[in-house]
N, C-alpha and C positions, 0 to 999 in steps of 0.2 A: 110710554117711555118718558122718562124723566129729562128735562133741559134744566138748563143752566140759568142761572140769576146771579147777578150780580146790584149790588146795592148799597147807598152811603145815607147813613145817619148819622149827624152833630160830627163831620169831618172824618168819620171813621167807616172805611171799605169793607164789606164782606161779602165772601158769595153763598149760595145756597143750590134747590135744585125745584123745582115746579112741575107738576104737571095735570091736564084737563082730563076730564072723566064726569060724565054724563053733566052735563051745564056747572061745573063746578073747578074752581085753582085750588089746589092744594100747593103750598112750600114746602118746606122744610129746611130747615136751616139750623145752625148750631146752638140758637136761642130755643128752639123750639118747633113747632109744625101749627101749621092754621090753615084752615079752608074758608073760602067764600063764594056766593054763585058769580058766575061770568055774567054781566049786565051789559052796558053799553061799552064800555072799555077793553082795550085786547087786553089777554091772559096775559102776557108782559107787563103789562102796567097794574092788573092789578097785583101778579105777584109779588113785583116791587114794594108797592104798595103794605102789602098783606109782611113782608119781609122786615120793613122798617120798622112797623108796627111790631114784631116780633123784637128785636133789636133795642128800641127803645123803653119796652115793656123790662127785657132782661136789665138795664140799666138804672130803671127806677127803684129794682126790685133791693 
């Protein structure tokens, strides 16, 4: 089941949605979707994470 993210890059708010399935975050958000494994960090942080990086990608682009 998919949660909610919410997240700010360069003063700008957006939310998305996350979620875990077999050691791994998946986001998805209106920039795009991206996975990575769950490591030492909670899935929160790194969807964030993973979300900003989406967000700022869309911006350079």
């Amino acid at each position: 089941m998919a949660k909610a993210v919410s997240f700010t890059y360069d003063n700008d708010r957006s939310v998305g949605s996350y979620q875990t399935k077999g050691g791994m975050v998946s986001v998805t958000t209106e920039f795009g979707t991206k996975s990575a494994a769950i490591g030492g960090s909670p899935p929160l942080v790194i969807a964030r994470m993973l979300a900003r990086e989406l967000m700022q990608a869309a911006k350079f682009t």
